[in-house]
Short mmCIF file of the C-alpha atoms (twelve columns), coordinates in Angstrom:
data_MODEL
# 
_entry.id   MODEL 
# 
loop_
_atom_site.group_PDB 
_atom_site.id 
_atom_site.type_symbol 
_atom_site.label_atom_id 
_atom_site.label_alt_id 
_atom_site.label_comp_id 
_atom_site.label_asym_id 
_atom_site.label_seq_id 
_atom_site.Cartn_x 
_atom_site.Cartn_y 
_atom_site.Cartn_z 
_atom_site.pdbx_PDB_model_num 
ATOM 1  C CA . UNK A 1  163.741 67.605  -136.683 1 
ATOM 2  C CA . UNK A 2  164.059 66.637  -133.207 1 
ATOM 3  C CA . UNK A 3  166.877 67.813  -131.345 1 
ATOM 4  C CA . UNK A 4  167.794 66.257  -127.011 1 
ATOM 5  C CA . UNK A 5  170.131 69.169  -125.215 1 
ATOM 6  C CA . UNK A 6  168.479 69.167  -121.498 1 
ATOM 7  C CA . UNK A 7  164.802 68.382  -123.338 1 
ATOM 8  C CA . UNK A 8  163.736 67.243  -126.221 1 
ATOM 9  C CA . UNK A 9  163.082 70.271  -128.843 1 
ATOM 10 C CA . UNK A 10 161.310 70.080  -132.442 1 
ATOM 11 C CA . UNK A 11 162.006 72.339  -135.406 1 
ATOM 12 C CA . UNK A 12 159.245 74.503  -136.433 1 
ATOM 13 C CA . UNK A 13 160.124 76.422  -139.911 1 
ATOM 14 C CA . UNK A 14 158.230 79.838  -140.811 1 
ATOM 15 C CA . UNK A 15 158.334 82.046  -144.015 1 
ATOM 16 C CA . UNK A 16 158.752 85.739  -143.430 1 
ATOM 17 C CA . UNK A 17 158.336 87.925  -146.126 1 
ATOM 18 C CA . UNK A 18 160.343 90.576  -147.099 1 
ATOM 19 C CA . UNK A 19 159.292 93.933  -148.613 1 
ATOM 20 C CA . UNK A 20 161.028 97.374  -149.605 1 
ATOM 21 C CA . UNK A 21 160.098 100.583 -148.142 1 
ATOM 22 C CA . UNK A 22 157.175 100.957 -150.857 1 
ATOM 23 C CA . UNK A 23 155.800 97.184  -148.937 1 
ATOM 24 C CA . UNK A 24 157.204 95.691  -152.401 1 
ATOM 25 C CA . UNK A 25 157.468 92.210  -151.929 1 
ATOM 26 C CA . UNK A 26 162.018 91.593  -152.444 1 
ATOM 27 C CA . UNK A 27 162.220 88.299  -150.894 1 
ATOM 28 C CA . UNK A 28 161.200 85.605  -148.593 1 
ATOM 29 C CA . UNK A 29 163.254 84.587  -145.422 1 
ATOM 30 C CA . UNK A 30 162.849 80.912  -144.039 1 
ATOM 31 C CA . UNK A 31 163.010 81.015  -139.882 1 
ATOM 32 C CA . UNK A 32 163.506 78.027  -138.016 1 
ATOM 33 C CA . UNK A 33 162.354 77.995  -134.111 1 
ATOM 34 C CA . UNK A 34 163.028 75.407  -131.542 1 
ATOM 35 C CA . UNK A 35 160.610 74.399  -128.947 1 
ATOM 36 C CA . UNK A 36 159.732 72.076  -126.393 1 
ATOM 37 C CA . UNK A 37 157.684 68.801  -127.315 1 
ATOM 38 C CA . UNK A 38 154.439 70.385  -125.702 1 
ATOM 39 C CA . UNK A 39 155.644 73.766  -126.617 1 
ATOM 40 C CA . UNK A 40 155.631 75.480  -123.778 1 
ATOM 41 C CA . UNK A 41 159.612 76.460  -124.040 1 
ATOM 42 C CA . UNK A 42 161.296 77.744  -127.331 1 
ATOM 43 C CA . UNK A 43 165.303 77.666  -127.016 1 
ATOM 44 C CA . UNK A 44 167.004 80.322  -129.146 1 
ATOM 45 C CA . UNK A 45 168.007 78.776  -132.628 1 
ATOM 46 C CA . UNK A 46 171.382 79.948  -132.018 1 
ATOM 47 C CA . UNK A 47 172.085 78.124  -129.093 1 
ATOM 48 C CA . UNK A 48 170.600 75.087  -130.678 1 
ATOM 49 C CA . UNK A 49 172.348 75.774  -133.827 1 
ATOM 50 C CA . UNK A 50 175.896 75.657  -131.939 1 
ATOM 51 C CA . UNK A 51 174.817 72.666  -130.341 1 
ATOM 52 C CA . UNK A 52 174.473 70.255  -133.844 1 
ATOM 53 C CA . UNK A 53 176.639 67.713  -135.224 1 
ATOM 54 C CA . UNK A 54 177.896 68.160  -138.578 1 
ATOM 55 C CA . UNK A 55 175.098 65.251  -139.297 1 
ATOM 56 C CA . UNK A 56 172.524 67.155  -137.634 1 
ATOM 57 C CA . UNK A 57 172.957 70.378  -139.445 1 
ATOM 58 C CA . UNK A 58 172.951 67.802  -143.037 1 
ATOM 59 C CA . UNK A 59 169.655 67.135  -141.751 1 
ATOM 60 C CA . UNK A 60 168.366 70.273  -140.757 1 
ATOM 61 C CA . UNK A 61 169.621 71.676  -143.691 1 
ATOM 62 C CA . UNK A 62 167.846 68.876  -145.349 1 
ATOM 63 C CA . UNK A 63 164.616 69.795  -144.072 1 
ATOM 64 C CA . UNK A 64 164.500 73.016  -145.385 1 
ATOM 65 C CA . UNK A 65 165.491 72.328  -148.947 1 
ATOM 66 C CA . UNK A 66 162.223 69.762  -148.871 1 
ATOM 67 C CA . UNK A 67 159.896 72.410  -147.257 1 
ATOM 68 C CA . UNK A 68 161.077 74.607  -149.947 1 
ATOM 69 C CA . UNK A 69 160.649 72.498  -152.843 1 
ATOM 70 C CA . UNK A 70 157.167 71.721  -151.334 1 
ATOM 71 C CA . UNK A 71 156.616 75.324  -151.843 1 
ATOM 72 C CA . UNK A 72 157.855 76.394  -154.752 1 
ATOM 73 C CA . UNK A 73 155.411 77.468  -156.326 1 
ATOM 74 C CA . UNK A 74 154.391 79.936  -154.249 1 
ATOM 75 C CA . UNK A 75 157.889 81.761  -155.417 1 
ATOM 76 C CA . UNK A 76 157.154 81.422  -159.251 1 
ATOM 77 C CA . UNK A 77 155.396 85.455  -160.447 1 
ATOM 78 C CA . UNK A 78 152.883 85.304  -162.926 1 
# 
């Protein structure tokens, strides 16, 4: 996603995982960052976040679901 405030900022999504005190894998946290076109500036994801339209956070939003269906199988045990 590609976002203009006083630049132009992409969306970069990351999965952080999440583990008990025994390092027991619980759960899986999806992290969006904002950053500069060249990406030599991030912008906090709040700021950006209070900065959407409602259609921008539809899309955003959007985005996510797809990168997690894209993924889903690494969320399936065997």
């Amino acid at each position: 996603m590609k976002i203009f405030l006083e630049n132009l900022y992409h969306s970069d999504c990351y999965f952080l995982p999440i583990r008990d005190n025994q390092q027991v894998l619980v759960g899986v946290e999806l992290i969006t960052h904002f950053s500069s076109e060249d990406g030599t500036v991030r912008i906090p994801t709040s700021r950006v976040i209070a900065q959407l339209t409602e259609e921008q956070h539809w899309q955003l939003f959007s985005e996510q679901l797809e990168l997690l269906k894209s993924c889903q199988h690494f969320f399936y045990s065997t």
